[in-house]
C-alpha positions as CSV (number, residue, x, y, z in Angstrom):
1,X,54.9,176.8,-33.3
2,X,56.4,179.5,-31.4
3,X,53.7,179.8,-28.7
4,X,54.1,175.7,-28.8
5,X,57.7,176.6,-27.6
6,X,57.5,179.2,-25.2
7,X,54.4,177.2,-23.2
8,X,56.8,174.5,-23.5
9,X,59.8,176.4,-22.1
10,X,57.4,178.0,-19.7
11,X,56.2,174.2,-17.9
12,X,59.7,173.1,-17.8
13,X,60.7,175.5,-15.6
14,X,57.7,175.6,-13.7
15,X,58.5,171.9,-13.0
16,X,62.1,172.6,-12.0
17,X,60.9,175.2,-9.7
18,X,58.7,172.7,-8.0
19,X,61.1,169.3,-8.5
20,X,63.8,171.6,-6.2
21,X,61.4,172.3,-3.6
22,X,59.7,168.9,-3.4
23,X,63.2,167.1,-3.3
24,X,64.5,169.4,-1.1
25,X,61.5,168.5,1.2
26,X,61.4,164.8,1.2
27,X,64.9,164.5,0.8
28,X,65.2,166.1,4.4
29,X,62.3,164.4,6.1
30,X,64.0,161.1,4.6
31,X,67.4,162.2,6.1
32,X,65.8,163.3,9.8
33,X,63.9,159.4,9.5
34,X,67.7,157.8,8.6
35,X,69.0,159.8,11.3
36,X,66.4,158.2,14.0
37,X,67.2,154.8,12.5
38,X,71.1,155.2,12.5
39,X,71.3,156.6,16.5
40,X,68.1,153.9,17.6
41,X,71.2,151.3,16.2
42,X,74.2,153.2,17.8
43,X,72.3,153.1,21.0
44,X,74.5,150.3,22.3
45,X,77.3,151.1,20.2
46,X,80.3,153.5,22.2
47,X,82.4,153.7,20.0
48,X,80.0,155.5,17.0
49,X,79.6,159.4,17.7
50,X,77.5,161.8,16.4
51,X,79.4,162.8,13.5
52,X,79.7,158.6,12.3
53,X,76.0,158.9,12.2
54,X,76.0,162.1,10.4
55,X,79.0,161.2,7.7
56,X,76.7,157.7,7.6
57,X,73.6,160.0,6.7
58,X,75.6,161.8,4.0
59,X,76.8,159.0,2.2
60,X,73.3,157.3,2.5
61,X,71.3,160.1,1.2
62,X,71.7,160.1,-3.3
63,X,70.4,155.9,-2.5
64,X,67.4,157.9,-0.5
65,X,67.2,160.6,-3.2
66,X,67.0,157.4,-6.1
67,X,64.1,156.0,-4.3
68,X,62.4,158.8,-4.1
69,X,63.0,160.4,-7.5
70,X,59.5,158.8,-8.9
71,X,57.7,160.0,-6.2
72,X,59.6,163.8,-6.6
73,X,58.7,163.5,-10.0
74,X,55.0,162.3,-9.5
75,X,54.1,165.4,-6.7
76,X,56.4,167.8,-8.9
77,X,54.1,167.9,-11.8
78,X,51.1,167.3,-10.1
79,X,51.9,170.7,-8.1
80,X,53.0,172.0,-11.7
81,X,49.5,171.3,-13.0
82,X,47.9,172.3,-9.8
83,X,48.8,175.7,-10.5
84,X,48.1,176.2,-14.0
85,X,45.0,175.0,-13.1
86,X,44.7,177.6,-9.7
87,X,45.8,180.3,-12.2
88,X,43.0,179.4,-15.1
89,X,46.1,179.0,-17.4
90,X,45.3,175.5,-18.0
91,X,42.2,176.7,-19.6
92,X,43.4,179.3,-22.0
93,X,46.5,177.1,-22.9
94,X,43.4,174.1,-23.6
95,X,41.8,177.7,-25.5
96,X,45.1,177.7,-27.7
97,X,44.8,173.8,-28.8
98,X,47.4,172.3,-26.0
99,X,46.1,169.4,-25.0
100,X,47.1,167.3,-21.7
101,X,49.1,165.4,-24.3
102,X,51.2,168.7,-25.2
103,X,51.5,169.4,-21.3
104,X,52.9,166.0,-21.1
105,X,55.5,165.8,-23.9
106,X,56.5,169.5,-22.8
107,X,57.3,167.9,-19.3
108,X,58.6,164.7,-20.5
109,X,61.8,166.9,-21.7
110,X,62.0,167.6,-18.2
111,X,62.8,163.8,-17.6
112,X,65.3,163.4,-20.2
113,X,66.9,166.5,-18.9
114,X,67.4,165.0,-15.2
115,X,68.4,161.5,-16.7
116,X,71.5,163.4,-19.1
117,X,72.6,164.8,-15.7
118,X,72.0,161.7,-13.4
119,X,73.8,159.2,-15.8
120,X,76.5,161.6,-16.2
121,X,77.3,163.0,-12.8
122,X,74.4,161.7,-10.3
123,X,75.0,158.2,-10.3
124,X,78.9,157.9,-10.8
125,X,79.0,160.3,-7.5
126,X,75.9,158.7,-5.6
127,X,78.0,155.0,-6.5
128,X,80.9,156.6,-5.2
129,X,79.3,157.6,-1.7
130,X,77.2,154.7,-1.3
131,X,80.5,152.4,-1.5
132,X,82.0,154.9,1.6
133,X,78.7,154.3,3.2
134,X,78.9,150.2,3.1
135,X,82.8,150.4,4.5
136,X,82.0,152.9,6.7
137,X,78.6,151.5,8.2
138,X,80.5,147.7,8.0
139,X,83.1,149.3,10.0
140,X,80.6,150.8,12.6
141,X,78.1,148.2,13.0
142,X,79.0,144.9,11.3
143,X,83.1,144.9,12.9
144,X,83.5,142.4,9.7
145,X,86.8,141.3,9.3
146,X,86.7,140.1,5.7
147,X,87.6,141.7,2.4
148,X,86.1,140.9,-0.8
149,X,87.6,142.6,-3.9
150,X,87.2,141.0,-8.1
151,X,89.7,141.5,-11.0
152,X,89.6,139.2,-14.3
153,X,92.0,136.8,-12.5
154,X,89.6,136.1,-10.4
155,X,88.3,136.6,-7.0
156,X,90.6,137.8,-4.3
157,X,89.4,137.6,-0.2
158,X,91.0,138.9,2.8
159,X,91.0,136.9,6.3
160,X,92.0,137.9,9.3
161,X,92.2,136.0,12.7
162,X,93.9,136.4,15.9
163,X,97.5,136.9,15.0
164,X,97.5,136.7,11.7
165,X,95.6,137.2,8.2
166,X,95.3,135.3,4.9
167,X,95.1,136.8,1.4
168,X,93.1,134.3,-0.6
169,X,92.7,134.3,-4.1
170,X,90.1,132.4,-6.6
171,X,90.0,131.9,-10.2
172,X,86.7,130.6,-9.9
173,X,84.0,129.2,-8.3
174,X,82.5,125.9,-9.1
175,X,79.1,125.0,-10.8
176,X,77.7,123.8,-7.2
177,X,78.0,126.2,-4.5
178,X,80.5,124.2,-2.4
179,X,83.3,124.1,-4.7
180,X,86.1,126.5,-5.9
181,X,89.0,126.1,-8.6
182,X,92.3,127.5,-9.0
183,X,93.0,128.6,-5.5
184,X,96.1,130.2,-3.6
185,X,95.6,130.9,0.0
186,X,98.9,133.8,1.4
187,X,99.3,133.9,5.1
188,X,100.9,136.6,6.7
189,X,101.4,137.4,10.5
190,X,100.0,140.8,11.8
191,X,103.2,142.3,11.1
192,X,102.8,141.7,7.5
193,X,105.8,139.0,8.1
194,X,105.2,136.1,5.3
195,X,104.5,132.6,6.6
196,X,103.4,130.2,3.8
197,X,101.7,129.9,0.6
198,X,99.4,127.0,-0.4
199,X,98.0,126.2,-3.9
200,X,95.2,123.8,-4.7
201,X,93.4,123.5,-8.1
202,X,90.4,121.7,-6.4
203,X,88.4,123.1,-3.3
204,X,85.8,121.7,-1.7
205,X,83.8,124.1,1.6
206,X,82.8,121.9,4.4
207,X,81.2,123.0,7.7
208,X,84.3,124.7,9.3
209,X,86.8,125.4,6.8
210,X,87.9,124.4,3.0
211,X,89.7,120.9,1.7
212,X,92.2,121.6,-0.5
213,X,93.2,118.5,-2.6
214,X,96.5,117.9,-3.5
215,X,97.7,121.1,-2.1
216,X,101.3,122.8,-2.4
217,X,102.8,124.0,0.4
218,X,105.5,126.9,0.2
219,X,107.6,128.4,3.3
220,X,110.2,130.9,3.3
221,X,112.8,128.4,4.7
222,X,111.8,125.4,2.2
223,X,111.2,124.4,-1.2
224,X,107.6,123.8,-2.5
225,X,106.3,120.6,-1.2
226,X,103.6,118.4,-1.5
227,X,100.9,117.9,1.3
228,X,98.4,115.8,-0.3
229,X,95.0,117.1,1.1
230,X,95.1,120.0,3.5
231,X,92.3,121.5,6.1
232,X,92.2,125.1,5.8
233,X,90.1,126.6,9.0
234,X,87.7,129.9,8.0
235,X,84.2,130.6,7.8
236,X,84.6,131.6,4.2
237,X,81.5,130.2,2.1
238,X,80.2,130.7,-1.4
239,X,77.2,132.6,0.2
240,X,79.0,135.2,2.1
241,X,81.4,135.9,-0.7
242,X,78.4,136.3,-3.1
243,X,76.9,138.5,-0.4
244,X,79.9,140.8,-0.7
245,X,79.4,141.8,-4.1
246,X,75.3,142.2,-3.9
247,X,75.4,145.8,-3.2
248,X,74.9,147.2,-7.0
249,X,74.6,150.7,-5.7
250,X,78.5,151.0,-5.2
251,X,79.3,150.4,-8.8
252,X,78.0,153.5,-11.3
253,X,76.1,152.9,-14.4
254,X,79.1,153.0,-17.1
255,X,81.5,150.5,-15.1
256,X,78.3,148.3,-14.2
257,X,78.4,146.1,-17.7
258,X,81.9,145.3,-16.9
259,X,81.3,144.5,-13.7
260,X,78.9,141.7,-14.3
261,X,81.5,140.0,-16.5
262,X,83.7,139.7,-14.2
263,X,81.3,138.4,-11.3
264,X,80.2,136.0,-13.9
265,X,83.6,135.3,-15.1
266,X,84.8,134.0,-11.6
267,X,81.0,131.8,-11.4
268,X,79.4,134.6,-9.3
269,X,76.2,135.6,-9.8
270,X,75.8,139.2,-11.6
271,X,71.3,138.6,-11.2
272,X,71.6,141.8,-9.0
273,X,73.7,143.7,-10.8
274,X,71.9,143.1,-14.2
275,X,68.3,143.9,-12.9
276,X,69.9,146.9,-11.5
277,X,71.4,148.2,-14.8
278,X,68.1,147.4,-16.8
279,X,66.3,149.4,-14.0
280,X,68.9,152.6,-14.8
281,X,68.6,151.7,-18.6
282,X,64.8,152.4,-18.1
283,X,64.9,155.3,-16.0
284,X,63.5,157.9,-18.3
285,X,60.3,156.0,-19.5
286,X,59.9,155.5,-15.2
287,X,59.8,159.0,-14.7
288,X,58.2,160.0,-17.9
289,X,55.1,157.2,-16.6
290,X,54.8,159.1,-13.4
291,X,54.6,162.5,-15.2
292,X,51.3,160.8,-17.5
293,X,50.1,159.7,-14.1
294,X,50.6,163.2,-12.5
295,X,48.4,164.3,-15.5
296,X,45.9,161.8,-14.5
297,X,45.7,162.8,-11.4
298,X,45.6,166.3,-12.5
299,X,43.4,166.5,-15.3
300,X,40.5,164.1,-12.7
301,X,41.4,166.8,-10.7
302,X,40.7,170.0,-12.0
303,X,37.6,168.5,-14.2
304,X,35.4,167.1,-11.3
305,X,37.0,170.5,-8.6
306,X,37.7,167.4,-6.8
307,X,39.4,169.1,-2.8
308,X,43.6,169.3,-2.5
309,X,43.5,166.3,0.0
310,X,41.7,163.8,-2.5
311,X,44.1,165.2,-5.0
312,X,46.8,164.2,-2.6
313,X,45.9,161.2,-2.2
314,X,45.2,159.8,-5.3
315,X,48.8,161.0,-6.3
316,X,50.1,159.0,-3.6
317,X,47.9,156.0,-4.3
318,X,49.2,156.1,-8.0
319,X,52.6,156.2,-7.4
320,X,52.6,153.7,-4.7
321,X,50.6,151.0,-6.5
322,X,53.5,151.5,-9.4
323,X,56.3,151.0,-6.3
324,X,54.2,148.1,-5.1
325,X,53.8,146.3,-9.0
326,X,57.7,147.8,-9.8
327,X,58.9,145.9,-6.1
328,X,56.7,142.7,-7.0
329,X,58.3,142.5,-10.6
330,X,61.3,142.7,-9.0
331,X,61.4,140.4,-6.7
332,X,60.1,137.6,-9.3
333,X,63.2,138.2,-11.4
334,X,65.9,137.7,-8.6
335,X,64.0,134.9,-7.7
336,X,64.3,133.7,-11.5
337,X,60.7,133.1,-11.5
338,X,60.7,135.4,-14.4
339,X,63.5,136.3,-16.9
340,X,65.5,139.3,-15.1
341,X,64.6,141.7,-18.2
342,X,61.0,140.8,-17.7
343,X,61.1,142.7,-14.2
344,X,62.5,145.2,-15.3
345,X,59.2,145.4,-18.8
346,X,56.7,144.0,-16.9
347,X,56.3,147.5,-14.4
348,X,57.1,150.1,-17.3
349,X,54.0,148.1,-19.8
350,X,51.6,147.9,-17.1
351,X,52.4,152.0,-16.2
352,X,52.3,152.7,-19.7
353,X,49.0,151.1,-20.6
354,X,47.3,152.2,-17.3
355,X,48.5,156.0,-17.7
356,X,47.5,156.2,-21.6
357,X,44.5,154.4,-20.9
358,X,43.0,156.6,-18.2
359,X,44.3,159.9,-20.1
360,X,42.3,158.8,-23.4
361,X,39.5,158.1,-21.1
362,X,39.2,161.5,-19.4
363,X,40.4,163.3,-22.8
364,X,37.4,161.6,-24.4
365,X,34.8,162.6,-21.4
């Protein structure tokens, strides 16, 4: 029990060793990559400098780091079991009774370890930066004009236009995507001077701009009138503000569940959101599926004395078939082909069955 332990004790750090190095590694090749993409887009841009693309980089880089966690996992304890192999201490620790099945559970721990840490301090600080990344790259690149924030009252919008800017609110959004209830539009000149309110309960988006039915009208200088139905000009639509809220990576893991009730509570669509949190929710089986396919790999590996580059390569082929299969599920749900949580099981059954499947194979041979 004791030896069970200290071999145990012994792989985990082994992996952490390695899961620094490997991050490290991709995590700046990934950056240098982001970097040629971000100055290739400033090319025509003046006013972005150097240190935009740079801060742009920074905030960017925990989304990279997400993306490639599988992959950092995958390569860590394939180099993990690469060396106890080099070092014949796979042998004597198969000599003792550990199996590739107590290698795997040791490292598994190693996954539950990272996920403790990314759920509490990763994510809510990677959500943090990639919301400064989306302001700060719409800022840079996009010049968008238009502010989209959501409280349980509703949906509130900012407008701005030539000499003045409009603070719209919206309890909700109708069942077709043309229509919106409860609506109060504020228009203010650019020196924050008031100009009028107008209140509609019924809104209708046309080409153009919105009809408000049986709007109010109130000035500073007058009472609240009626106007019957009123024109508002703007190139506000349903699918723009929906497109405002579809960046799930600005919203951390404990604030996410709220989150979708309130898109949904104002008749947005929280499809992105939810996949998003089941894909976090799921985390640790993902990475403990690319540690059983490390051992695959591994374990192939060190029984036929197979070279490093075949070794390399079927790591990479096994980890991206799972990115392809995890992508397709994916894209099925948000195209609800397939029920969102589906998307989300589909992937993690599939890994699981392939990964036992093969290791029971090559245990048995």
């Amino acid at each position: 029990m004791r030896n069970s332990q200290t071999f145990s004790i012994y792989l985990i750090k082994s992996f952490f060793k390695w899961f620094f190095s490997v991050t490290i590694s991709l995590g700046t090749i990934a950056t240098i990559f982001n970097i040629i993409e971000l100055l290739r887009r400033a090319q025509n841009k003046p006013n972005i400098h150097f240190k935009h693309i740079i801060s742009l980089s920074v905030y960017q880089l925990p989304e990279l780091l997400d993306k490639l966690m599988p992959f950092v996992f995958l390569f860590s304890t394939m180099l993990v079991l690469w060396q106890l192999n080099r070092r014949s201490e796979l042998v004597v620790a198969r000599s003792m009774g550990f199996s590739i099945w107590n290698i795997i559970i040791s490292l598994s721990g190693a996954a539950l370890i990272y996920t403790v840490l990314y759920f509490g301090l990763m994510n809510p600080v990677g959500a943090e930066l990639a919301d400064k990344y989306d302001k700060l790259n719409s800022a840079l690149f996009n010049q968008q004009k238009n502010l989209f924030s959501i409280s349980s009252s509703g949906v509130w919008l900012k407008q701005s236009k030539e000499k003045n800017y409009s603070i719209v609110h919206v309890g909700k959004v109708g069942r077709s995507n043309n229509e919106l209830q409860k609506v109060t539009i504020y228009t203010y000149t650019d020196q924050d001077e008031f100009i009028n309110r107008l209140d509609s309960s019924f809104v209708t988006i046309v080409p153009g701009g919105w009809k408000l039915r049986d709007a109010l009208l109130s000035e500073e200088t007058m009472l609240t009138q009626p106007m019957g139905g009123v024109f508002w000009e703007t190139d506000l639509t349903i699918s723009n503000i929906q497109k405002s809220f579809d960046n799930p990576l600005t919203v951390s893991i404990w604030k996410l569940p709220s989150y979708i009730k309130l898109l949904e509570g104002a008749g947005l669509s929280g499809l992105d959101h939810l996949l998003y949190l089941y894909d976090l929710i799921s985390l640790p089986i993902k990475l403990i599926i690319m540690i059983a396919l490390a051992g695959v790999c591994a374990y192939n590996f060190s029984r036929q004395k197979a070279g490093g580059l075949k070794f390399i390569l079927t790591g990479l082929f096994a980890g991206y078939s799972y990115f392809l299969i995890t992508n397709f599920a994916h894209a099925l749900a948000l195209s609800r082909t397939i029920p969102v949580f589906m998307g989300v099981l589909i992937p993690l059954f599939l890994g699981i069955v392939a990964s036992l499947s093969l290791l029971i194979q090559l245990e048995e041979n």
